[in-house]
C-alpha positions as a printed Julia matrix, in Angstrom:
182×3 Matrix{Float64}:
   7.02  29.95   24.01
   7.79  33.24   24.11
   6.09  36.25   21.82
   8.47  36.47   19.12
   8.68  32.86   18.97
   4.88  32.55   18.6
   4.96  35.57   15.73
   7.47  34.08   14.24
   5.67  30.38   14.42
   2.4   32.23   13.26
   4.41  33.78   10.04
   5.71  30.85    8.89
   2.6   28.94    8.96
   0.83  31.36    7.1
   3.61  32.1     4.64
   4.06  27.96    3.62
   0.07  28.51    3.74
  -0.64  31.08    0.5
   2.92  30.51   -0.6
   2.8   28.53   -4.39
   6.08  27.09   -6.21
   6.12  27.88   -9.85
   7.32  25.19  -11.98
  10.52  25.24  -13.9
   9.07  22.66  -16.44
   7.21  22.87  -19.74
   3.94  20.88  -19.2
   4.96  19.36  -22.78
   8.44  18.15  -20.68
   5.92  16.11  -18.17
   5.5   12.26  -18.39
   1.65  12.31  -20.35
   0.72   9.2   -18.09
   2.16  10.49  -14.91
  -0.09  13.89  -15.05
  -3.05  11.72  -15.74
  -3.21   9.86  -13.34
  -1.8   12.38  -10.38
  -5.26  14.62  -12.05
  -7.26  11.11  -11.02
  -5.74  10.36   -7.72
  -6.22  13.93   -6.42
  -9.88  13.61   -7.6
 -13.15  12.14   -6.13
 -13.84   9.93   -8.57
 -14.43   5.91   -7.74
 -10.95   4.35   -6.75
 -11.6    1.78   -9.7
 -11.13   4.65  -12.19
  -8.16   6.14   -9.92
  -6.75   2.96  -10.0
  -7.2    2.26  -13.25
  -5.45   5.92  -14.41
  -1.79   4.37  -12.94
   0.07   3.38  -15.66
   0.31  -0.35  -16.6
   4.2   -0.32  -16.14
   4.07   1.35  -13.02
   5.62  -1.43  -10.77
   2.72  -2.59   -8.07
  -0.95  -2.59   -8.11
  -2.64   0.08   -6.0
  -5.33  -0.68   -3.97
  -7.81   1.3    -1.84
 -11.23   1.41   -0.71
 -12.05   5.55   -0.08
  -8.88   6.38   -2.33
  -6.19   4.34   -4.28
  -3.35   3.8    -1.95
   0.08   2.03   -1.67
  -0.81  -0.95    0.21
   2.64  -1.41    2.04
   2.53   2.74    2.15
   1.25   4.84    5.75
   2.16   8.2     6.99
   5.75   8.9     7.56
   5.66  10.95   10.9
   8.01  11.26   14.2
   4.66  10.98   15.91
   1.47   8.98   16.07
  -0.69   9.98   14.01
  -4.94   9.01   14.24
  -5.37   5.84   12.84
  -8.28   7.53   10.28
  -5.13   8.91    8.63
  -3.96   5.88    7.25
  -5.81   5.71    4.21
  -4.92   9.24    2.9
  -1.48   8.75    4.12
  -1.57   5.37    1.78
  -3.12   7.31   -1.0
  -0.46  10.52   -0.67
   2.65   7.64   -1.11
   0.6    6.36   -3.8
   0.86   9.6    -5.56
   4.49  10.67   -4.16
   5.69   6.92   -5.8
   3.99   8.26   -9.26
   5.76  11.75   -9.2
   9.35   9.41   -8.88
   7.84   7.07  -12.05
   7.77   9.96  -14.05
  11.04  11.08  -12.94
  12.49   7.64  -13.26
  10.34   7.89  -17.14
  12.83  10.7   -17.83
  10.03  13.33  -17.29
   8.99  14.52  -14.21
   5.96  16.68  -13.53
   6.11  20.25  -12.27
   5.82  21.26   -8.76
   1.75  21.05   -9.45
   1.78  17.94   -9.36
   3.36  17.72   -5.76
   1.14  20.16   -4.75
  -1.66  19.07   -5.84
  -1.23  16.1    -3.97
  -0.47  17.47   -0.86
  -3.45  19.62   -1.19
  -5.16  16.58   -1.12
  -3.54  14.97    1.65
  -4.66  18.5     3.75
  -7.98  17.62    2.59
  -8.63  14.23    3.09
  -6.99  14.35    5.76
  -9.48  16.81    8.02
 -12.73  14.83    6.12
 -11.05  11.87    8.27
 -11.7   13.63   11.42
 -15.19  13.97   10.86
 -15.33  10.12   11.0
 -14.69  10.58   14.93
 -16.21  11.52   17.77
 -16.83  15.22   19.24
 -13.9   14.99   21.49
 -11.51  13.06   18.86
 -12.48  15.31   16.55
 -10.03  18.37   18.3
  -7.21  16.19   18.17
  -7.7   15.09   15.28
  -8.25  18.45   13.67
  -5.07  19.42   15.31
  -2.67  17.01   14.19
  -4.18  17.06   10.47
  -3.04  20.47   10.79
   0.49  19.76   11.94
   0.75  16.71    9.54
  -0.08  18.69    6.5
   2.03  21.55    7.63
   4.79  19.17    8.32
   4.51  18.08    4.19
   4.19  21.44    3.21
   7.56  22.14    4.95
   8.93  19.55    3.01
   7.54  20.02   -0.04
   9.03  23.64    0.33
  12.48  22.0     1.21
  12.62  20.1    -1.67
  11.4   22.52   -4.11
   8.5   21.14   -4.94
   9.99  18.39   -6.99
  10.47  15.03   -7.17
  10.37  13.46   -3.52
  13.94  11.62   -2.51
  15.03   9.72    0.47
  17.4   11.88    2.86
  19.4   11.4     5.88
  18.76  13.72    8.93
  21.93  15.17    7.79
  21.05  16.0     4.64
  17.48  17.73    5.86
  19.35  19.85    7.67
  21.47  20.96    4.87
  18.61  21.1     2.68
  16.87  23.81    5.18
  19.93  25.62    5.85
  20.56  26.01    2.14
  16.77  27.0     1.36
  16.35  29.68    4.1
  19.74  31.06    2.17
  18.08  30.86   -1.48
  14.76  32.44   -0.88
């Protein structure tokens, strides 16, 4: 890669790094049940009480034995990812899947909420590397970076909000027209 690749590379990174969406919404706006329990699942409290904070008409029962997950959930990535990812990964849809209840509830959270939660995907995701070995523990590292860079990215895409399927096609848009915007 060449220099002003690199620079370029190096500027991006650390812009999606410090950079922080503000939120359009009114925290009065925000589904009451949907910020509590996005405030549990980000926390470190037991996963009974994490579980317990998703709301009763939420549609499936998360499980979880670090963190409550989405059992059928995992990490969404082009690549293989370390295996010690999964759990986070399960526990990031968990809280992505919330974010679209409250939408669905007719009151989404703001863009903290998403943030928060990949915050603590970023997190959780480099304690799982110190589960592995010395040598494990580089790759590991590495590709905790790139995964949580690779949300952040996306979170930026979609503004923060309310996470929605898209086809390639539409990604590409959705860059295109954000690089444009800001």
């Amino acid at each position: 890669m060449d220099r002003f690749r690199t620079s370029l590379l190096l500027f991006l990174v650390l812009f999606l790094a410090f950079w922080k969406p503000v939120s359009a919404r009114a925290a009065g706006d925000e589904d009451p049940a949907g910020a509590a329990a996005i405030r549990a699942l980000t926390s470190d409290d037991p996963v009974a009480t994490q579980i317990a904070a998703v709301p009763a008409d939420f549609g499936y029962r998360p499980a979880g034995t670090r963190y409550a997950v989405d059992p059928d959930g995992g990490c969404s990535s082009p690549i293989a990812l370390p295996a010690v990812f999964d759990e986070p990964c399960k526990a990031h849809d968990l809280g992505y899947d919330v974010l679209r209840y409250a939408a669905a509830k007719g009151h989404p959270l703001g863009s903290w909420a998403r943030d928060l939660l990949d915050r603590t995907l970023e997190r959780r995701l480099h304690a799982a590397c110190d589960s592995v070995d010395a040598l494990a523990h580089v790759t590991c590292t590495g590709a905790a970076w790139v995964a949580a860079g690779a949300v952040r990215v996306n979170s930026w895409r979609q503004h923060s909000g309310v996470p929605v399927p898209e086809t390639g096609a539409e990604i590409v848009e959705s860059v295109a027209r954000s690089v444009v915007q800001r």
